[in-house]
C-alpha positions as CSV (number, residue, x, y, z in Angstrom):
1,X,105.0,88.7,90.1
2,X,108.2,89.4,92.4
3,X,107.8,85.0,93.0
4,X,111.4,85.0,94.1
5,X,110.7,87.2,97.4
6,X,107.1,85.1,97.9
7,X,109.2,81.9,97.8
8,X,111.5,83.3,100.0
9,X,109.3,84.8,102.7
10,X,107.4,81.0,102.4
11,X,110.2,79.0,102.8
12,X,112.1,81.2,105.6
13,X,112.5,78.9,109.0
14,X,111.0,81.7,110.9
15,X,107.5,81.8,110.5
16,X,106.6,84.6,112.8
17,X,105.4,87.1,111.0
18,X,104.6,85.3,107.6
19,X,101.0,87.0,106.8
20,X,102.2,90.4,107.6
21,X,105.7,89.9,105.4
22,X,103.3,88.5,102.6
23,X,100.2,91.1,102.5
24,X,103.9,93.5,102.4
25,X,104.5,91.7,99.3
26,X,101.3,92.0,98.3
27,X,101.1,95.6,98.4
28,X,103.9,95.8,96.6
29,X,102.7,94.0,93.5
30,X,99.0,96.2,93.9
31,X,101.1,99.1,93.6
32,X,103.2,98.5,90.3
33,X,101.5,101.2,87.1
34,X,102.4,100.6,83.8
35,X,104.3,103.5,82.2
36,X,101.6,104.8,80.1
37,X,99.4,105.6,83.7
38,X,102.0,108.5,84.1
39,X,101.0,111.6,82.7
40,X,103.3,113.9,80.8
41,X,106.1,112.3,81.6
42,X,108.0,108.8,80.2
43,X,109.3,106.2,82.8
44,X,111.4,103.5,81.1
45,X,109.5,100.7,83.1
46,X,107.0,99.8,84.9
47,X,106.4,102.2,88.5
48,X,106.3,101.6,91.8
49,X,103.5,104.2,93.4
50,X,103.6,105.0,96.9
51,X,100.5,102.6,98.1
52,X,96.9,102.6,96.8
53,X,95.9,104.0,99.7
54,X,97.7,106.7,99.8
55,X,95.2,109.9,99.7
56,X,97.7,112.0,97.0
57,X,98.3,109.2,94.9
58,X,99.1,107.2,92.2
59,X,102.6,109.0,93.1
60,X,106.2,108.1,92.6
61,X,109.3,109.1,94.1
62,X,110.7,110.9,97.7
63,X,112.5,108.5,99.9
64,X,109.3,106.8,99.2
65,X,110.3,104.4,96.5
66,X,113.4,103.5,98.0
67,X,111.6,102.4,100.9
68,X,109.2,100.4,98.9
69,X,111.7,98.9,96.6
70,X,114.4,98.0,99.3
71,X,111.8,95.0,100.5
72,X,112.6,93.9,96.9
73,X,116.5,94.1,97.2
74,X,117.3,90.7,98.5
75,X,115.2,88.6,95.9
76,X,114.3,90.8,93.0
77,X,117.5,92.2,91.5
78,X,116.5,93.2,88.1
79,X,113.2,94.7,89.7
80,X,115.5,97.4,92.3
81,X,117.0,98.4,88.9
82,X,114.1,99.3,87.1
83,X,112.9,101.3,90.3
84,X,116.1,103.1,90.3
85,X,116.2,103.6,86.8
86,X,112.6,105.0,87.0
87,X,114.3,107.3,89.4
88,X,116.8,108.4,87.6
89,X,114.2,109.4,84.7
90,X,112.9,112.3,87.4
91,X,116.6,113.8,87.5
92,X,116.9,117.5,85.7
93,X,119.4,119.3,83.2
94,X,120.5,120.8,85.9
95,X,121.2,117.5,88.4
96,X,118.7,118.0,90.4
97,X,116.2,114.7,91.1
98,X,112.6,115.7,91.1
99,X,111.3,115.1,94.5
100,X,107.9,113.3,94.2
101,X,105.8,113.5,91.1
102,X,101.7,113.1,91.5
103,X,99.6,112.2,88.8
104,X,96.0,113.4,89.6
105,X,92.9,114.1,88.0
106,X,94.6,113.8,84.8
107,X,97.5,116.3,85.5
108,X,101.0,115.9,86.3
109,X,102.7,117.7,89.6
110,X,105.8,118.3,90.9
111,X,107.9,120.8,92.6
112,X,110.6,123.4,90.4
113,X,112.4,123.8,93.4
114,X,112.9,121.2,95.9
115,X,114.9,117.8,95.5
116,X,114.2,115.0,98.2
117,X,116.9,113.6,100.8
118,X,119.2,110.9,98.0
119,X,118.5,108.4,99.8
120,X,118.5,105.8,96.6
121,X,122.9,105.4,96.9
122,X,122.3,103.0,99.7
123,X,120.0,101.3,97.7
124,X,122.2,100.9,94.3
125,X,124.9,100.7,96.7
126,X,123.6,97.3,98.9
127,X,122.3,96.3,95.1
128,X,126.0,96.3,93.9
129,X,127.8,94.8,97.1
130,X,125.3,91.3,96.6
131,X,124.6,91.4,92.8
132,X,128.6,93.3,91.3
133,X,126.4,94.7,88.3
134,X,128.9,97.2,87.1
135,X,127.5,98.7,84.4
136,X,124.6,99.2,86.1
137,X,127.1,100.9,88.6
138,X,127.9,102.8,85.9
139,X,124.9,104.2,85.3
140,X,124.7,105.1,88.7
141,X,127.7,107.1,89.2
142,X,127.0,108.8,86.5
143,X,123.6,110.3,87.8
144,X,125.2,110.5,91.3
145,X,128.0,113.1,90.3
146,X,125.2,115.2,88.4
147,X,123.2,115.1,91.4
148,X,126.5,116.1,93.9
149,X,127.4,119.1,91.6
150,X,124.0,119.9,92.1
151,X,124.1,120.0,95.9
152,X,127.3,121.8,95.9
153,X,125.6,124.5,93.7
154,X,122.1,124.9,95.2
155,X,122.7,123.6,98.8
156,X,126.4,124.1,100.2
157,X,127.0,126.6,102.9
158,X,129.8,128.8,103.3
159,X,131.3,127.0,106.2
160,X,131.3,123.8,104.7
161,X,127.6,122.2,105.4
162,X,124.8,121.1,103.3
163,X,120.8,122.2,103.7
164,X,117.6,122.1,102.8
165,X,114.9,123.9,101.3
166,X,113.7,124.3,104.9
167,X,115.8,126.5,106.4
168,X,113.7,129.3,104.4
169,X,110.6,128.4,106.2
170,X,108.7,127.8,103.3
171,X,106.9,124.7,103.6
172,X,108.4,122.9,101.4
173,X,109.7,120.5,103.4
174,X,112.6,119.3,101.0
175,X,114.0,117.2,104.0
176,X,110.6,115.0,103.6
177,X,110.2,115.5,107.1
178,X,106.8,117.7,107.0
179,X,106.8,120.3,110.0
180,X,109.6,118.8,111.3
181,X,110.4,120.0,115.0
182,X,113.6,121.4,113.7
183,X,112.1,123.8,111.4
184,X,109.3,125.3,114.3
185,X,109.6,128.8,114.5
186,X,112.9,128.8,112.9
187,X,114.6,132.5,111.4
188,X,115.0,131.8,107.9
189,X,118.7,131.1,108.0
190,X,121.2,129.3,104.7
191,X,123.2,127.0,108.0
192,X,123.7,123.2,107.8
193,X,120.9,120.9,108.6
194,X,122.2,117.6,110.0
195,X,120.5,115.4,107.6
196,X,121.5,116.8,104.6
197,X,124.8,117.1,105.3
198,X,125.1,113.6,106.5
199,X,123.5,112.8,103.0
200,X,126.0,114.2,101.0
201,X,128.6,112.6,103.1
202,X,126.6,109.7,102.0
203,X,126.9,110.6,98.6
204,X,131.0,111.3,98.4
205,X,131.4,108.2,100.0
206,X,129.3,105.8,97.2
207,X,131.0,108.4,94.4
208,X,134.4,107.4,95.6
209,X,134.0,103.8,96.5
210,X,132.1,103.2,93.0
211,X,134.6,104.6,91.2
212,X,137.5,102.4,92.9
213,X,134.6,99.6,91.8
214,X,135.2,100.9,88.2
215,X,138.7,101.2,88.2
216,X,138.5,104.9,87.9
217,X,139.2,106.2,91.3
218,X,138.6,109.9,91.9
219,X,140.5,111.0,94.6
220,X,138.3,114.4,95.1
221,X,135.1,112.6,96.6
222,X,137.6,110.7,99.3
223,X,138.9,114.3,100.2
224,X,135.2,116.1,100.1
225,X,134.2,112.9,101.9
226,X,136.8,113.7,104.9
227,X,136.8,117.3,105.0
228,X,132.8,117.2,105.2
229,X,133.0,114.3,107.9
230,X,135.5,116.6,109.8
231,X,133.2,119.4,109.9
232,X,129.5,117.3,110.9
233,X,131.6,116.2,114.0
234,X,133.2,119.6,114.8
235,X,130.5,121.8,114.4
236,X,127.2,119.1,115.0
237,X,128.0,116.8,117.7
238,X,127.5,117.6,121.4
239,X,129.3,115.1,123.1
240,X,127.4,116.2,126.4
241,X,124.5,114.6,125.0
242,X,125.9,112.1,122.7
243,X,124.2,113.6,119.8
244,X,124.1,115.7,116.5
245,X,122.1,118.5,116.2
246,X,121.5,121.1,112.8
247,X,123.9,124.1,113.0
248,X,121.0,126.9,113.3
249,X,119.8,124.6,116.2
250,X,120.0,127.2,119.8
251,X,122.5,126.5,122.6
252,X,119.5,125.6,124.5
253,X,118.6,123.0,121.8
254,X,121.9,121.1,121.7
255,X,121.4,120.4,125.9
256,X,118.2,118.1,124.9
257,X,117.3,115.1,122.5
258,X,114.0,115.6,120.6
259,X,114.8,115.2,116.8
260,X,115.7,111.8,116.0
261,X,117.1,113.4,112.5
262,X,120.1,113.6,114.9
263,X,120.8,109.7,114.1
264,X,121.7,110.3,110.2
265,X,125.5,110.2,111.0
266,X,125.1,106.8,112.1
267,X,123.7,105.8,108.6
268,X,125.7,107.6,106.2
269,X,129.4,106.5,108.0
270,X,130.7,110.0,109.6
271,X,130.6,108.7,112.9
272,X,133.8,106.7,114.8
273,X,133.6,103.7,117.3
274,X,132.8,105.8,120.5
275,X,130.5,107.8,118.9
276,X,128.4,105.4,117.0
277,X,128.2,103.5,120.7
278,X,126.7,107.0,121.8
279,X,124.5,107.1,119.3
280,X,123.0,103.7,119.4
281,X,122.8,103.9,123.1
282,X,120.6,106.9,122.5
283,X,118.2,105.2,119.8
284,X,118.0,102.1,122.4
285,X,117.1,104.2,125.1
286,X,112.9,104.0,126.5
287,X,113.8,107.1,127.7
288,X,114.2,108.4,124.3
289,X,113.3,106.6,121.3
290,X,112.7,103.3,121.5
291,X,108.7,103.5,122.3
292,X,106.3,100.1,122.5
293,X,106.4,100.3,118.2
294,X,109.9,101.8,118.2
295,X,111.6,104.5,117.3
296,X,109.0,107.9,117.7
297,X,110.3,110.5,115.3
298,X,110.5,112.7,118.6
299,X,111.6,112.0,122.3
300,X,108.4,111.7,124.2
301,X,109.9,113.5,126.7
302,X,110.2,116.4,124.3
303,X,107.7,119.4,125.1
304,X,107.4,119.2,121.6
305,X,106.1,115.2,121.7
306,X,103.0,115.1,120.1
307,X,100.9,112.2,118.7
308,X,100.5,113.9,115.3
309,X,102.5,112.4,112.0
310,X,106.5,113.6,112.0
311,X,106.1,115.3,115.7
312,X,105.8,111.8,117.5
313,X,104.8,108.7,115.8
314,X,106.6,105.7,114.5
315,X,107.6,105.4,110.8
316,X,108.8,101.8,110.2
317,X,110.9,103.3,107.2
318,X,112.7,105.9,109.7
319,X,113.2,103.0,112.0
320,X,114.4,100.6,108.8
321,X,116.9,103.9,108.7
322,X,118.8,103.4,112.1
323,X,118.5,99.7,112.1
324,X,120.4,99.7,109.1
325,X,122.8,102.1,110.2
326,X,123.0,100.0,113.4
327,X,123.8,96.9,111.4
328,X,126.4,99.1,109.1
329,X,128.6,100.0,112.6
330,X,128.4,96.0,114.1
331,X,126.0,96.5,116.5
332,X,123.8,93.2,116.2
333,X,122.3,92.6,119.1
334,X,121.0,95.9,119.1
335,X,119.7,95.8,115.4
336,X,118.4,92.7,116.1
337,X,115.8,94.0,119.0
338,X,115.2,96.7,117.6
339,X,114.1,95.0,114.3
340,X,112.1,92.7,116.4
341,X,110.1,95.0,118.3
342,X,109.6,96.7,115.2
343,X,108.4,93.5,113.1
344,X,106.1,92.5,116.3
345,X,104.6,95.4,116.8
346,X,103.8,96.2,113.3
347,X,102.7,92.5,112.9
348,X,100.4,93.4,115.8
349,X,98.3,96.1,114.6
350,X,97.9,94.3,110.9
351,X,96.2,91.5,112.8
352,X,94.0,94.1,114.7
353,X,93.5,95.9,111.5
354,X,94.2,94.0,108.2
355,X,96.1,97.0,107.3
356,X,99.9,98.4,106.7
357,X,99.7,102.0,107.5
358,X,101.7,105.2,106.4
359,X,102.9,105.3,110.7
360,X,102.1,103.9,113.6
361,X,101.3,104.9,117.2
362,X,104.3,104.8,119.1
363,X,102.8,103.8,122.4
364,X,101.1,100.7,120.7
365,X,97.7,102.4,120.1
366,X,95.6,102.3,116.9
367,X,97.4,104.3,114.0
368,X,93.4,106.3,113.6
369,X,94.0,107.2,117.1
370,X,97.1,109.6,116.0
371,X,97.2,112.6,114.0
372,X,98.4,113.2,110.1
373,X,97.4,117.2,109.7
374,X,94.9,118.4,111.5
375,X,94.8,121.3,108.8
376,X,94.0,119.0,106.1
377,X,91.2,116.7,105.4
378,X,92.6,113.2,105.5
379,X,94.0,113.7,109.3
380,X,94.3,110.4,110.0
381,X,97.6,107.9,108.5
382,X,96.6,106.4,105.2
383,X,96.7,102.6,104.6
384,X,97.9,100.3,102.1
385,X,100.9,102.7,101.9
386,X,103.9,101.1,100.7
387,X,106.0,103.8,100.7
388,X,107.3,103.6,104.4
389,X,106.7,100.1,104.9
390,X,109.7,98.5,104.1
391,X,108.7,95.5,106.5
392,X,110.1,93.2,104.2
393,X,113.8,94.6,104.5
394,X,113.8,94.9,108.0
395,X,113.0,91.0,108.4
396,X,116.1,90.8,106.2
397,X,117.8,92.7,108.4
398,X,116.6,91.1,111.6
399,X,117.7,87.4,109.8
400,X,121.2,88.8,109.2
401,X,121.7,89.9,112.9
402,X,120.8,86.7,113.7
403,X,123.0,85.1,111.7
404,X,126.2,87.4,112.7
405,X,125.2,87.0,116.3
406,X,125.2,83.0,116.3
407,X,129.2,83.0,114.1
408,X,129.7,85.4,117.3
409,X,128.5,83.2,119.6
């Protein structure tokens, strides 16, 4: 199974970090459930869970399987449409996608309520720039207008803005950042979070681009697309810092950098030159983000730093996140280290371990030595997790810098 990215990963020049890229691979294939594994529900192929090793598994879905799946994207076409289409088989009446969906004990799970951050357009998106499947872009716009009527019903502020679930402080952590720094203490509140409005930026932008692609051009995403742009820069960026921030974030708030959620612009394409260069230089920074295994979900120098999960340690599928959007703006020599450091010090640990974790410590300790939740049982990260390991990927990306940076040179 997936032989194509085996052979590739075998028969790359660069050797470095062959066993970690492979057992990757591996984890990949352990993690692949026939359709009749699900429970109470029918998925058109077979799924990608988020890791054996996860402790609330076999599940599928989140941002999860698009981090799994985008190690697959460069060799395994055909497989990243199944995923996706797997993904599209979570996705309501109403347009919203089911978040994550657990099969336990024989019983299926899954919120009413909460979506996840739509991540999966830069996946079908990349898939159609190398592989010009157009009815499978097709299929894609299709489900992607459901799901941005959806937003615009259930998530839109008056202003403008998009949000999630969060902002009620209800636990529900629809921005799949759990206890996210952001949310600490927040008044319940229906303002604009910075990530979910840079996702549905995200999401005008693929539903107007696809439909030029399909010879069907809808002007109205373009102009949503702008006018939401407008507004994440107006009201979200502090140009004192160099930063975005959430719109319910203080005065007080906006004068630091803790959140690195602050980076989505950069991903999703709102930014400009001088403000992507802002950005980057604040990801880059040892000051900030870039730790020993870069980038900590928080500024360590952050009162709010702490070596527990989303407060502090390193997510290689966060840090996948701003590589990519580093690569997306031309910066690559910067995407290039910072892919690097991530690749080594992930490749590090594995050898020390024999294991791909759910995070890492961000100061190049063992991943038992941080926290997960210290109010549940497993407290510790879980292993064999797939689901933000998309190590894979970022060696894709680190070989493309490389090769941008020597037609530079």
């Amino acid at each position: 199974m997936f032989e194509n990215s085996r052979k590739s990963i075998l028969n790359s020049d660069n050797k470095k970090w062959t066993e970690l890229l492979t057992a990757t691979l591996d984890l990949c294939e352990k993690s692949i459930r026939q359709p009749n594994e699900a429970v109470d529900h029918v998925f058109p192929y077979p799924w990608l869970e988020l890791g054996p090793g996860y402790a609330y598994g076999p599940a599928f879905g989140h941002w999860d399987i698009v981090h799994a799946t985008f190690n697959l994207l460069k060799d395994e076409p055909g497989e990243v449409m199944k995923q996706l289409e797997n993904n599209f088989s979570l996705m309501c009446d109403d347009g919203r996608l089911v978040g994550a969906i657990f099969f336990r004990a024989n019983q299926k799970y899954c919120s009413d309520v909460v979506t996840h951050p739509p991540l999966w357009v830069f996946l079908a998106d990349e898939l159609h720039k190398k592989y010009g499947d157009k009815d499978f872009l097709r299929k894609s716009l299709a489900v992607l207008e459901k799901q941005i009527g959806w937003f615009e019903r259930e998530r839109k502020t008056e202003d403008g803005g998009f949000y999630y679930h969060d902002v009620f402080a209800q636990r529900k952590w629809e921005c799949g950042v759990d206890e996210s720094i952001r949310f600490k203490d927040l008044t319940p509140c229906v303002k604009a979070c910075i990530d979910a409005s840079s996702h549905v930026f995200a999401l005008y932008d693929c539903a107007y681009r696809w439909s030029v692609a399909l010879s069907c051009e809808k002007i109205e995403h373009k102009e949503k697309r702008d006018k939401l742009g407008e507004f994440i820069i107006a009201k979200m960026y502090n140009e004192k810092t160099g930063w975005f921030y959430d719109e319910f974030a203080t005065e007080e708030q906006r004068e630091t950098i803790e959140a690195i959620d602050g980076a989505w612009p950069l991903v999703a394409g709102v930014c400009n030159e001088e403000i992507a260069k802002r950005i980057v230089e604040n990801l880059t920074s040892k000051e900030l983000f870039f730790t020993e295994h870069p980038l900590s979900m928080v500024a360590p120098s952050s009162k709010r730093f702490k070596l527990q999960m989303w407060q502090g340690c390193s997510f290689n599928s966060f840090s996948f996140w701003f590589a990519y959007g580093m690569f997306k703006n031309g910066f690559f020599k910067e995407c290039k280290i910072l892919t690097e450091s991530i690749l080594e010090a992930t490749d590090k640990i594995y050898k020390k371990t024999g294991k791909i974790w759910e995070f890492y410590h961000p100061f190049g300790g063992l991943p038992q030595e941080t926290a997960r939740k210290p109010q549940n049982a497993q407290n510790t990260p879980c292993f064999d997790y797939v689901g933000h390991s998309p190590n894979i990927a970022i060696f894709n990306l680190y070989e493309e810098c490389c090769k941008k940076l020597e037609m530079e040179s």
